[in-house]
C-alpha positions in Angstrom: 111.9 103.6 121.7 110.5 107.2 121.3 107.7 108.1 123.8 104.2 108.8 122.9 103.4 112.3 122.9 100.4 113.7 123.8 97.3 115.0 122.3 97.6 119.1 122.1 94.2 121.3 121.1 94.8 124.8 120.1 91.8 127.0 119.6 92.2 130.8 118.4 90.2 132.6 115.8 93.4 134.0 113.9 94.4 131.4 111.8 98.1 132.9 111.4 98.4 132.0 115.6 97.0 128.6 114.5 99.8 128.0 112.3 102.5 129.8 114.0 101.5 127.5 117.5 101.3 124.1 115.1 104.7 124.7 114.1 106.1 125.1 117.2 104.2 122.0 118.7 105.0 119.7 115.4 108.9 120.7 115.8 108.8 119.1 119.4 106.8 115.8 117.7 103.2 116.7 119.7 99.9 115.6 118.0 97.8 119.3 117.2 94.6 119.6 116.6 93.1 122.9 115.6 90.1 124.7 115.9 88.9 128.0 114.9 86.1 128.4 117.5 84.5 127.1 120.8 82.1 125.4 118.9 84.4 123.3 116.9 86.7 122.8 119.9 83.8 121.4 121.6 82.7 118.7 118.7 87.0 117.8 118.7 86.9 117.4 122.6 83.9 114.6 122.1 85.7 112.4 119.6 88.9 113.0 120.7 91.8 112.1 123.8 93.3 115.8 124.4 96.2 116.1 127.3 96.3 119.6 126.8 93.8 122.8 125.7 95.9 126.2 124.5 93.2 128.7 123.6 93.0 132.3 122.9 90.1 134.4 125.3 89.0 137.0 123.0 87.2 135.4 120.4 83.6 136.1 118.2 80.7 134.5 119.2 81.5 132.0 122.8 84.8 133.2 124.0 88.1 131.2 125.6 86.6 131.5 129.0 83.3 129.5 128.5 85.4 127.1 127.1 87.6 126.6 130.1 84.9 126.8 132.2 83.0 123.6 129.6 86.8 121.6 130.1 86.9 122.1 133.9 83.3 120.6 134.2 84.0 117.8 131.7 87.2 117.4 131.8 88.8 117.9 134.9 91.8 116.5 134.7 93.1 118.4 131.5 95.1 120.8 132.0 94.4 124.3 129.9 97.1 127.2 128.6 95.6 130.2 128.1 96.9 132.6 125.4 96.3 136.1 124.6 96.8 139.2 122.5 94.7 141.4 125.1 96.3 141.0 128.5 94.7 142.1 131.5 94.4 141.6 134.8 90.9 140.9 134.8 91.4 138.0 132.1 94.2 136.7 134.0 92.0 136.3 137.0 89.2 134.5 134.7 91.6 132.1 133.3 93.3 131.2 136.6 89.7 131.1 138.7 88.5 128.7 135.6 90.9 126.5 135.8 94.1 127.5 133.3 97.1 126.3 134.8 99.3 128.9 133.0 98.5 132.6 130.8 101.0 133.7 127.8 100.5 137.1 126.6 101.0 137.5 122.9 103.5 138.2 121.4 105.7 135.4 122.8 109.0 133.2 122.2 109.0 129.9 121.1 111.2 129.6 124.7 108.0 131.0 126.4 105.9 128.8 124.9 107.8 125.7 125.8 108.6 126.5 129.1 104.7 127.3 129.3 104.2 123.3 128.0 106.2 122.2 130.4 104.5 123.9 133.2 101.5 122.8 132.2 102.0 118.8 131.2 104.8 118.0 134.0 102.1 118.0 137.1 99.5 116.4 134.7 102.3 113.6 133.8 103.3 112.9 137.2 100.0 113.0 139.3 99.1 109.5 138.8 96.8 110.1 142.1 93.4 108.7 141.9 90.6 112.0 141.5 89.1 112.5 144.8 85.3 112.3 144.6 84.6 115.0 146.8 86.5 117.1 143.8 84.6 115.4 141.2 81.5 115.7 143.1 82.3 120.0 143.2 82.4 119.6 139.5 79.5 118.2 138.9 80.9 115.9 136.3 82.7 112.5 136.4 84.4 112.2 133.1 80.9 112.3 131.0 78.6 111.4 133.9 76.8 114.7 135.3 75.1 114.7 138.4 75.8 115.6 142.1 73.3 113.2 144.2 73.5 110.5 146.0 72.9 107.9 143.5 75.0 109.2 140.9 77.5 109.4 143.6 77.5 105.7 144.5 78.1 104.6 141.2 81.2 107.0 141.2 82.1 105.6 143.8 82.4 101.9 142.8 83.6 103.2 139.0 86.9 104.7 141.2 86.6 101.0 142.8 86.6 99.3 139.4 88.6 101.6 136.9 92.1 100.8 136.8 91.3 96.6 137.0 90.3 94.2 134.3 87.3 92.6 136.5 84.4 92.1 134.8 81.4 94.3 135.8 78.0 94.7 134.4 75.9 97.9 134.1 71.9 97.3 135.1 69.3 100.2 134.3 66.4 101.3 132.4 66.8 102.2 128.8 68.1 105.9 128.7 69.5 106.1 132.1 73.2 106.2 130.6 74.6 103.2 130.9 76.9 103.3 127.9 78.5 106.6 130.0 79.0 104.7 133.3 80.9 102.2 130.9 83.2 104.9 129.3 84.1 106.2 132.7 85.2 103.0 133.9 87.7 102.7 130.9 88.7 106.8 130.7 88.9 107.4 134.1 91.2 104.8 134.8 94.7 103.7 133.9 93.9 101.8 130.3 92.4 104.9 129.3 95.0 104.4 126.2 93.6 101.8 125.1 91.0 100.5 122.9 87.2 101.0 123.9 84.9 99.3 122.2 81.6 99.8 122.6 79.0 96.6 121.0 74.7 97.3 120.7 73.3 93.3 120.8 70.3 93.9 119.7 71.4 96.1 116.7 73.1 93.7 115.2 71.4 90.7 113.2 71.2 87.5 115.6 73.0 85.6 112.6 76.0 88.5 112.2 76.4 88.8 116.0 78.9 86.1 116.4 81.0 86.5 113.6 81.2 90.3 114.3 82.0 89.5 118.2 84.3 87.2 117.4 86.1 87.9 113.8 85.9 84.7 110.7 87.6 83.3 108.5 87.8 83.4 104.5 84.7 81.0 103.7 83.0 80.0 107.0 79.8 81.6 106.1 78.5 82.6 102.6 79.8 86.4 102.2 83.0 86.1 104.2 85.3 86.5 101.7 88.4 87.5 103.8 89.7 87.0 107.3 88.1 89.0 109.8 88.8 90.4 113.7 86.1 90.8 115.6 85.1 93.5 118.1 87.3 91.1 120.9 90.2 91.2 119.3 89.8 95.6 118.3 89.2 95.7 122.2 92.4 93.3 123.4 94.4 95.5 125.8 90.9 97.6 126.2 87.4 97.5 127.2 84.6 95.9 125.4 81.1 97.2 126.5 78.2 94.3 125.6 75.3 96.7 125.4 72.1 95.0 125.8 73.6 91.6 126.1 70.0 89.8 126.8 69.5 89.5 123.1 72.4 87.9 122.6 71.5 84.1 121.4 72.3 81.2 123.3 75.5 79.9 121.0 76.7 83.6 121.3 76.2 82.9 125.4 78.0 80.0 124.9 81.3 81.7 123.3 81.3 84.4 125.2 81.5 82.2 128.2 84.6 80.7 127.2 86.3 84.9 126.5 85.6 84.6 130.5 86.4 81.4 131.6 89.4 80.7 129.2 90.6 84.3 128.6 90.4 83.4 124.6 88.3 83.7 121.3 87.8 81.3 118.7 87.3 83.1 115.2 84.0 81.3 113.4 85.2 78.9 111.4 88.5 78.4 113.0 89.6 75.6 115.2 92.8 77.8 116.6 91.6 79.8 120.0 93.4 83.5 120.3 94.8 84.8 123.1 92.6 87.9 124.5 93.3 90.6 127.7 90.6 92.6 128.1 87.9 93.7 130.3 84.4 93.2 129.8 81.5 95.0 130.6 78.0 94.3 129.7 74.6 96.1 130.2 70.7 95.6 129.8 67.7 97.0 130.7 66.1 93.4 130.6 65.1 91.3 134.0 68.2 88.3 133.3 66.9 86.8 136.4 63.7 86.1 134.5 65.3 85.2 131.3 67.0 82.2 133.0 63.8 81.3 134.4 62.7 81.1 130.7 66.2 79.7 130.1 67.0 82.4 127.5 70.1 83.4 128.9 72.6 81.0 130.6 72.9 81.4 134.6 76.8 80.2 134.4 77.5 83.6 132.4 75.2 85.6 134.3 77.2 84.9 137.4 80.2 85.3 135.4 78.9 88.8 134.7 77.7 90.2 137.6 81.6 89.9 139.4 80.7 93.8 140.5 77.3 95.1 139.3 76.6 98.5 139.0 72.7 100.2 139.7 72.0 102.9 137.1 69.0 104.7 138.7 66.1 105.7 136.5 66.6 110.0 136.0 62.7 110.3 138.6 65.0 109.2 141.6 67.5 111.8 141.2 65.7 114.7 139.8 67.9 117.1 141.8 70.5 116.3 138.7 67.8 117.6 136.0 69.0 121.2 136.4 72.7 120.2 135.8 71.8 117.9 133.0 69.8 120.6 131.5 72.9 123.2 131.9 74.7 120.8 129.4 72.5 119.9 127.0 71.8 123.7 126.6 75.3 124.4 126.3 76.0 121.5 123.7 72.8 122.4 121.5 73.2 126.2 122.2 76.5 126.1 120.7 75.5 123.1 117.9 72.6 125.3 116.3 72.5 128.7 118.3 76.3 129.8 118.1 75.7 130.8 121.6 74.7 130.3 124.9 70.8 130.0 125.6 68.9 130.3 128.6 65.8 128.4 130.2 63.3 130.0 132.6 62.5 129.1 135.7 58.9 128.2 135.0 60.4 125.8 132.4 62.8 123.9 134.2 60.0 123.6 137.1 58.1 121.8 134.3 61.3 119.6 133.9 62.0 118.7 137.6 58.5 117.7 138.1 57.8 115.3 135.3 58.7 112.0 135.7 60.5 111.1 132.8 59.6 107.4 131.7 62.7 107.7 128.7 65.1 109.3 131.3 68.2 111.2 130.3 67.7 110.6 126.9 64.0 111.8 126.5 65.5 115.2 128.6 68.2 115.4 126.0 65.7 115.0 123.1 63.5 117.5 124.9 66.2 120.3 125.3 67.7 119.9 121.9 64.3 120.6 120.3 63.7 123.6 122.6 66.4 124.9 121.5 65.9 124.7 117.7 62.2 125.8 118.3 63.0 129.4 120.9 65.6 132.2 119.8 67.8 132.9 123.2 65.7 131.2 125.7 63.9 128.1 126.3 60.2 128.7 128.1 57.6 126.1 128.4 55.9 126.8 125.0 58.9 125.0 123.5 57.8 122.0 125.0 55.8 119.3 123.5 52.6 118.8 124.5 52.5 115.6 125.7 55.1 116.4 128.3 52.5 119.8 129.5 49.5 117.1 129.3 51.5 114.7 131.5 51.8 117.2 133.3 48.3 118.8 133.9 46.8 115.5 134.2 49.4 114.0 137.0 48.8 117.5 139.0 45.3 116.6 139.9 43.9 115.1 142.4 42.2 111.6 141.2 38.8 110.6 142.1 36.6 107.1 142.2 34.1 107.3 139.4 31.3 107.3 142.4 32.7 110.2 143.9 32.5 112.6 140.0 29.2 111.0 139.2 27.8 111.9 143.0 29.4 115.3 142.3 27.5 115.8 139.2 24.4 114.4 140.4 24.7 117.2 143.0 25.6 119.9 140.4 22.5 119.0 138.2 20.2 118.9 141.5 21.5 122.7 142.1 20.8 123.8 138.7 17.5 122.7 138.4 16.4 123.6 142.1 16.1 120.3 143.2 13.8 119.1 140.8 14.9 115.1 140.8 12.1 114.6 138.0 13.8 117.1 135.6 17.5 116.1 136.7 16.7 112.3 136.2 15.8 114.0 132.3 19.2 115.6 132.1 21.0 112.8 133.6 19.0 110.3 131.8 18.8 107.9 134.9 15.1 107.4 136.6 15.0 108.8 140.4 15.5 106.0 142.0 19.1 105.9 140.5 19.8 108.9 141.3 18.6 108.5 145.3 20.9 105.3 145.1 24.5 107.0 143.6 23.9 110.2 146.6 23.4 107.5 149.0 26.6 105.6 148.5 
């Protein structure tokens, strides 16, 4: 049986290198995928399993380096060939300080280039060592998570716990704290990161298409199934399927997905034949379940079922020391989306950030940054900010006063202007005098 081969990117500006280096790859049976710039590299990295990055350094617009520098902080464990028809010793430095595990100066032999491969994949093949935290915790990155406190690094440190066994773990938080990425880095950071991930929104599916699209149907078991069907259980078997917002799942959906735990198998809708399943499940809300089975909308056999290892997302106000390294990326990923380029925020601005309190969370900062930086031209200041996040803002900054406290204050202020004259203030104030002796004596 032939081996799988692995995943190769190769990103240079010339397209002749692009051809000449797919060749080469495609005669020893790797996958290529090519790219003409950063930016396209960058939108093949998200959707895409690379083992390997080859890229040129001198290239319009971002060059190689930023890059290398964007795979070693979201990718850390692939490895990354430098190539380049400007050798010096400078660049060599650059590559080697980023990160690149090996530097070819064009031109080269296809016997260079190999022996380069080899250099490069060999270690990556053979290190089946766990990361070490404290070296995902220099990054700053955990596969797509981003953040360097303490309670992004206790959920890292239960995902290295978790990654590489099927038990099944569910993911609490508030909406937009990034649940769906804790999820991801349990199956990609671990040893089934070949297989299947599938990743399942309950509540954006139709309660009535729910269970047939969990669990797959057969030709005529509901009006409009006119073929067999899989489910999302059977694309995940071998994988990971992530239950997103399971509390608006229904009660018979409860029910079936209780028996994938207890049993290990699915029943299609309208079948009477259970399938065989292996897979991991991992399921997420930002709903109180604990209430729901008060109200008995959600069964408390599955909940425990569940909850074998939970995992505490914390809202993005208990870790705001991560704001400035969330903002770095989303900058970089909308800088190079719409701005060809890197773009800059001032300091003033991302005071603003780090001190509002973010009620949407990671995904409310993302929405924030992307449209500062389709609104500024190289650098994001606080006028690109909506204005109900400067309100927010103004308003929380002051200090709040009882109403008997502002209306003693402006008794006091009206007395002053009109030289104590309680007769004309109580005209102003349109209160008689004895209200106004009352309110300054409380």
């Amino acid at each position: 049986m032939q081996l799988q081969k692995e995943n190769i990117l190769i990103v240079d500006d010339d397209v002749n290198i692009l051809e000449l280096l797919q060749r080469h790859l495609q005669s020893w049976n790797y996958h290529v995928f090519k790219a003409l710039s950063v930016k396209e590299a960058v939108s093949i990295l998200r959707d895409t399993t690379i083992d390997l990055l080859i890229t040129d350094l001198k290239m319009p617009e971002l060059d190689g380096s930023e890059l290398i520098k964007f795979v070693s902080e979201h990718y850390p464990k692939m490895p990354k060939l430098v190539i380049t028809g400007y050798p010096s010793v400078q660049d060599s430095l650059v590559a080697i300080k980023s990160g690149a595990v090996d530097y070819l100066t064009k031109p080269f032999t296809k016997a260079e280039l190999k022996l380069a491969l080899e250099k490069s994949l060999i270690p990556h093949k053979t290190n089946d060592k766990p990361t070490k935290i404290a070296t995902v915790v220099n990054n700053n990155a955990y596969g797509e998570i981003i953040g360097n406190s303490d309670k992004i690094n206790s959920v890292i440190q239960v995902i290295e716990r978790v990654k590489n066994n099927k038990a099944t773990i569910f993911i609490k938080g508030e909406s937009g704290t990034g649940k769906e990425l804790v999820a991801r880095a349990i199956h990609y950071q671990g040893k089934f990161a070949r297989a299947p991930f599938i990743a399942v929104n309950c509540g954006g599916i139709p309660e009535n298409l729910l269970e047939a699209e969990l669990f797959g149907y057969l030709k005529g078991a509901f009006t409009g199934a006119e073929n067999n069907r899989d489910g999302f259980f059977q694309a995940a078997n071998g994988g990971t399927i992530f239950l997103d917002e399971i509390g608006n799942a229904s009660l018979a959906v409860q029910s079936r997905l209780l028996r994938v735990l207890q049993e290990k198998e699915v029943v299609k809708v309208g079948a009477t034949k259970a399938e065989k399943v292996d897979l991991r499940i991992i399921a997420a809300t930002n709903s109180d379940l604990r209430e729901m089975i008060q109200k008995q909308t959600f069964r408390e056999d599955l909940f425990y079922r569940l909850t074998v290892v939970e995992i505490d997302v914390a809202p993005l106000r208990e870790r705001k020391e991560d704001i400035k390294l969330l903002v770095d990326k989303f900058l970089f990923k909308y800088g190079v989306e719409y701005k060809d380029g890197y773009i800059k925020i001032t300091p003033e601005a991302l005071s603003v950030l780090e001190r509002y309190n973010w009620p949407g969370n990671i995904r409310e900062l993302e929405n924030i940054i992307q449209r500062a930086v389709i609104l500024c031209d190289k650098t994001v200041d606080v006028t690109h900010f909506p204005e109900h996040l400067k309100y927010s803002l103004n308003f929380s900054s002051e200090k709040l006063q009882p109403l008997k406290v502002i209306e003693k204050q402006y008794i006091e202020k009206v007395l002053r202007a009109t030289g104590n004259n309680k007769t004309k203030a109580a005209e102003i104030l349109q209160i008689d005098r004895k209200t106004i002796r009352q309110k300054l004596m409380d």
